[in-house]
N, C-alpha and C positions, 0 to 999 in steps of 0.2 A: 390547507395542509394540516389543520389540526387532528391529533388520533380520536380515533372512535370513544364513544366515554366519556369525551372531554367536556361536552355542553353544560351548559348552564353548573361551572364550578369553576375557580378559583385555582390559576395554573401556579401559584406560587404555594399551596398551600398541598403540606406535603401527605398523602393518601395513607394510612394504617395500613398492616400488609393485612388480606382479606386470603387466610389459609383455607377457609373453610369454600370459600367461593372458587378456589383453585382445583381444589379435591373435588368438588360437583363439575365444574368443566374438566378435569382430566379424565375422569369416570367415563363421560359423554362420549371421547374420542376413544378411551382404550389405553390411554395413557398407563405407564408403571407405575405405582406407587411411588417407590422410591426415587422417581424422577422431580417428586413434590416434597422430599423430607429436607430439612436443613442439618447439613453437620454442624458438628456443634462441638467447640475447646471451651470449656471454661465456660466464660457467660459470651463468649462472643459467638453469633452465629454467621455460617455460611449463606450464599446464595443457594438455595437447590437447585438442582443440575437444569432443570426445565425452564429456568429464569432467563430473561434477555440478558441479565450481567453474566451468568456463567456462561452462555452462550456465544456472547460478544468477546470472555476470555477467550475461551477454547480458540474463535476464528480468529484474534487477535495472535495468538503462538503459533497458529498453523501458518500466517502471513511471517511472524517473526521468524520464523523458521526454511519459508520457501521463499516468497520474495525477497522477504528482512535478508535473508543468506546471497540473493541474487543481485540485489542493490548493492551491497557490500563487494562483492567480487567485480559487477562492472561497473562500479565507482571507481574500482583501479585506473580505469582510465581499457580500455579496447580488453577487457576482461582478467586482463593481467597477462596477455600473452605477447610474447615477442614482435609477434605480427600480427599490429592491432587492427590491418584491412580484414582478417578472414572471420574474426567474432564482427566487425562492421558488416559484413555480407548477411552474417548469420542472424544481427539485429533486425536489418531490412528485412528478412525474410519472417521473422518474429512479430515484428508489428503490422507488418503485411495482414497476417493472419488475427493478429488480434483486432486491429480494425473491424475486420469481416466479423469474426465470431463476437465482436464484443459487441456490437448492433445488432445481433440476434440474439445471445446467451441469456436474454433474460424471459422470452419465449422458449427457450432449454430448461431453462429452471424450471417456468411454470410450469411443464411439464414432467419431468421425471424430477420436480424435489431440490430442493438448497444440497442435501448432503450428497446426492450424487454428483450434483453438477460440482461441488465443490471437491470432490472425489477425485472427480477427471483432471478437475482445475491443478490438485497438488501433484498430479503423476509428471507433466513435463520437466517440474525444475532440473531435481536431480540427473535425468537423462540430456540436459541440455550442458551441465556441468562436464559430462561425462564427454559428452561431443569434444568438450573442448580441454580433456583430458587426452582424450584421444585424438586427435590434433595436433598434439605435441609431440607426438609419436610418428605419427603415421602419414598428416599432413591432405586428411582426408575431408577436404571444403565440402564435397557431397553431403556426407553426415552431419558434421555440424551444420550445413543451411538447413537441412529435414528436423533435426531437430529442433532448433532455430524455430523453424516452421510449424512447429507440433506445438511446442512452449506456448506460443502464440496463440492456436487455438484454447489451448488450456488457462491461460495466462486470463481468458478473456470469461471464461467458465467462471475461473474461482474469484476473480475482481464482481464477478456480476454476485454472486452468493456472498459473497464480502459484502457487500455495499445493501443488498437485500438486510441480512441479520442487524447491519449498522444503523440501518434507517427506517427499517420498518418496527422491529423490535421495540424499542425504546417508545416509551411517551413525547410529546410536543417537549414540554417542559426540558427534557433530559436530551435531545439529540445534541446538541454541540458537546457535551460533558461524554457521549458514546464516542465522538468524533475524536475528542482530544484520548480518550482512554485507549481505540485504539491505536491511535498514529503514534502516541509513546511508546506504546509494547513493542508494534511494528517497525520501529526506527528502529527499540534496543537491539534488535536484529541486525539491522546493517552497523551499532557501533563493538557489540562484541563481535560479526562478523569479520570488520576490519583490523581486531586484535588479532586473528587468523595471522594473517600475511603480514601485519607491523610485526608481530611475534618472529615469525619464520622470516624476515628480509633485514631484522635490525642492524645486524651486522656487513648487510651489505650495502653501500651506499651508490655503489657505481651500478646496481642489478636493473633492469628494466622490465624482469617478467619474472612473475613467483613459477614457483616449482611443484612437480607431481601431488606433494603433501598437500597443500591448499587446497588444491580441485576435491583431492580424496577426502579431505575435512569436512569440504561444502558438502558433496554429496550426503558422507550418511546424514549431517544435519536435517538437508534437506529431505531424506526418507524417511527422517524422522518426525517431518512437519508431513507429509502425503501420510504415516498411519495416522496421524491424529484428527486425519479428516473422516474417519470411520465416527465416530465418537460423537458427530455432531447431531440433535436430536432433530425428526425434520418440524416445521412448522407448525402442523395443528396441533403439537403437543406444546408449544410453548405457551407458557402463561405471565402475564403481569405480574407485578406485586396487587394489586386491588382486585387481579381474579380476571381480568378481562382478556381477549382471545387474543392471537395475532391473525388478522386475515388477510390470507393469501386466495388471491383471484387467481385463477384457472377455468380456462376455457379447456373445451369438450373435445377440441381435435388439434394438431399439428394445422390444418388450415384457419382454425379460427385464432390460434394465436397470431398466424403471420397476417390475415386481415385487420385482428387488432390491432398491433403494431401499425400499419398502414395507418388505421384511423389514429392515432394518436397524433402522427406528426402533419394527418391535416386537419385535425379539431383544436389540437394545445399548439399553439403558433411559440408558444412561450419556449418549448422543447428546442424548436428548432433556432429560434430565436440565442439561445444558450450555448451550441454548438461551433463558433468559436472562441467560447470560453475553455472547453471541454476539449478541444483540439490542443490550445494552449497548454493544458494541464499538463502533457508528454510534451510538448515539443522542447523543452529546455534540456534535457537530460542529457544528449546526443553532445551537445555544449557541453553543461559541466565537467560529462565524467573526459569526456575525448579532446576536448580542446582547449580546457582550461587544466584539468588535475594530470589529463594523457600524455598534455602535451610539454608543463609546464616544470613537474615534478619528476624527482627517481622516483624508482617502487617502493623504497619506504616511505616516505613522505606522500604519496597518493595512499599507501594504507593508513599514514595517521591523518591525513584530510577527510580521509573517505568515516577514520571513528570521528572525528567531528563534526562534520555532515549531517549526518544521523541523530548526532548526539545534540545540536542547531535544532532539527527538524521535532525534536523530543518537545522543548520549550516551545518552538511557533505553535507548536500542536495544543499545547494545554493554554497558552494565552489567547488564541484565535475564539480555540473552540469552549472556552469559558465566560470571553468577552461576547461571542452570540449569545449565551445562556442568562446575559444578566438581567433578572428578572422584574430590575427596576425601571426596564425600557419596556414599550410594545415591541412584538415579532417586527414589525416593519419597520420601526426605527432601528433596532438591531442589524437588520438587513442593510439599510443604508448607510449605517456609521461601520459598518464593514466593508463595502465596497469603499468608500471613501479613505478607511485607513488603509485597503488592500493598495488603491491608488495610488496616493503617496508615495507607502512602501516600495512597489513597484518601480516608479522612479529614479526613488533615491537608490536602489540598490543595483537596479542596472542601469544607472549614473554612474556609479561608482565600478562598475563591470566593463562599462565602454571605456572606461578612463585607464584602468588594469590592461583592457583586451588591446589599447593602441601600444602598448613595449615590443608586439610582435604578430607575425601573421602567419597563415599555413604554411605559408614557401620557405619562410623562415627556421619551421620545428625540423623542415625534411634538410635541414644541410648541418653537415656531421661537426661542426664548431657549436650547433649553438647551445646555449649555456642552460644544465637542467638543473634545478634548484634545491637542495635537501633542505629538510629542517635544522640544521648546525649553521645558514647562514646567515649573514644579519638583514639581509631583503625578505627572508623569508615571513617575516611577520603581515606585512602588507597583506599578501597572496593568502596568509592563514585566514584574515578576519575577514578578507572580500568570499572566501569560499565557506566558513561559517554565514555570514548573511546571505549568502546561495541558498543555504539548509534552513533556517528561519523562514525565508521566502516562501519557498516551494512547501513547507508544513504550513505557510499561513493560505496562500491560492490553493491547496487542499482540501483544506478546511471549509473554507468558503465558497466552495464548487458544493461537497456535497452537500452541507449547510443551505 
């Protein structure tokens, strides 16, 4: 798994930026100039735009903007809607789709390009938002499931060009430090997202579903992460700091990538082998946001859980993903002393989950006495710190998937 370059040299020892070696490869491709200049304040300089770190911001805000805004909203608990079965319908039909496309979306990429596919990726959010604005209206479950359904494909587009920029981009040495920079940015997403609706429900503590404003907030956020996916430069133009390429394999046709694929999962057993780690990695969510924050809390207090959450996931992300980086271990001992602290964690935190989740059951949330919890009460602190170590969790099994 080590990058290209990297032989016969010394991964702790940090490389001189090599401008001149950048300009001879950007020339080669047709690159802009000004793709290779660094801005500059004073004596501190910028990344130029063509760098893995600028590039990793850029997909990092378009995440903190389109997911970051989507996690925040169905962290409320069933999207924040009165009627948390028809956003449930409209999830099923979401990961339906993303299952499908996200096991091919990366033979999409190789074909038409990171910034297209990340393109398509950003256009579902805000329309899926919108479903569920209009829902509240109209009560029209067709629309929200198709969009639902569309998000999903897309969902699976822009996770695949996400994860491409994240992992390929960067050096051996530097992916965990990619990993934690972007799960920080992407979180701060869902914790100003859930200032949205803490803001707008403060004063209501009896409310169980936000209102027109919120959707309409999400949205342009969210339009405003899908422009920013024009912006992204595509691959052969990106260059290291020491000058070196990023290379992206591409096959010749639409059937040689899906043979690829085929051969991958029967030559690397390791791929397959991984797959239910990677099943794991969604499966908790449906929980969090619906049966523990949906079921447990008013709407204000699933928006201050949901800015905690995020704001959890900020910290798991830069400990996980700095604790693979330490450079006074081998790659393989870092691999192991991560699964083993992942283990633990694990444990102990949905130890501490089962313990919480016996006070009550699903039969339980559906009869009209039972008791929902605001943050003004004195129980309420328990339920705050089991759903922060939720958000630590899920930033740290993150991390170490794509690690």
């Amino acid at each position: 798994m080590s990058s290209h370059g990297e032989k016969n040299s010394d991964p702790n020892i940090e490389k001189p930026v090599d401008e001149e070696a950048i300009h001879e490869q950007s020339r080669a491709v047709s690159g802009k100039p000004w793709m290779y200049k660094r801005p500059k304040i004073g004596s501190f300089k910028f990344p130029y735009y063509a760098s893995p770190t600028s590039q990793l911001l850029l997909v990092s805000f378009v995440c903190f903007l389109c997911p970051g805004m989507f996690n925040a909203l169905n962290g409320l608990g069933g999207g924040g809607q009165q009627d948390p079965h028809a956003v449930n319908i409209g999830n099923t039909a979401l990961y339906s789709t993303f299952a499908v496309i996200g096991f091919t979306a990366g033979s999409i990429a190789n074909r038409v390009g990171l910034r297209w596919t990340l393109l398509f990726g950003g256009f579902g959010y805000f329309l899926y938002v919108g479903s569920m604005l209009s829902y509240n209206h109209n009560r029209n479950l067709g629309f929200l499931t198709f969009a639902g359904a569309l998000l999903g494909a897309c969902a699976g587009c822009l996770w695949c060009a996400q994860g491409a920029v994240m992992m390929s981009y960067p050096d051996e040495k530097s992916k965990g430090k990619f990993i934690s920079w972007f799960w920080i940015i992407f979180n701060l997403g869902g914790v100003i997202g859930g200032l949205v609706p803490l803001a707008q429900t403060m004063n209501a503590p009896e409310g169980r579903a936000v209102g027109d404003g919120t959707y309409i907030a999400f949205m342009i956020l969210m339009f405003i992460g899908f422009v920013l996916c024009f912006f992204l430069v595509e691959s052969k133009y990106v260059r290291r700091e020491d000058g070196s390429q990023v290379i992206v394999m591409k096959n010749p046709s639409w059937w040689s990538e899906i043979k690829g694929l085929g051969e991958v999962l029967v030559s690397d057993w390791y791929i397959v082998a991984l797959f239910p780690m990677f099943i794991a990695s969604n499966w908790f969510y449906a929980y969090h946001f619906n049966n523990v924050n949906g079921a447990k809390f008013n709407i204000r207090t699933r928006a201050l859980n949901s800015c905690l959450y995020y704001l959890a996931q900020m910290f798991g992300a830069f400990a996980f993903g700095y604790m693979l980086d330490m450079p006074s271990l081998r790659r393989t001992t870092r691999a192991r002393l991560g699964l083993v602290v992942l283990f633990i964690f694990t444990m102990a935190v949905w130890g501490g989950g089962y313990a919480w989740q016996r006070e009550y059951t699903r039969a339980d949330t559906a009869l009209e006495n039972f008791r929902i919890i605001d943050f003004k009460d004195s129980d309420y602190v328990g339920g705050m710190f089991m759903y922060i170590l939720y958000g630590v969790y899920d930033a740290a099994y993150q991390t170490c998937v794509y690690w």
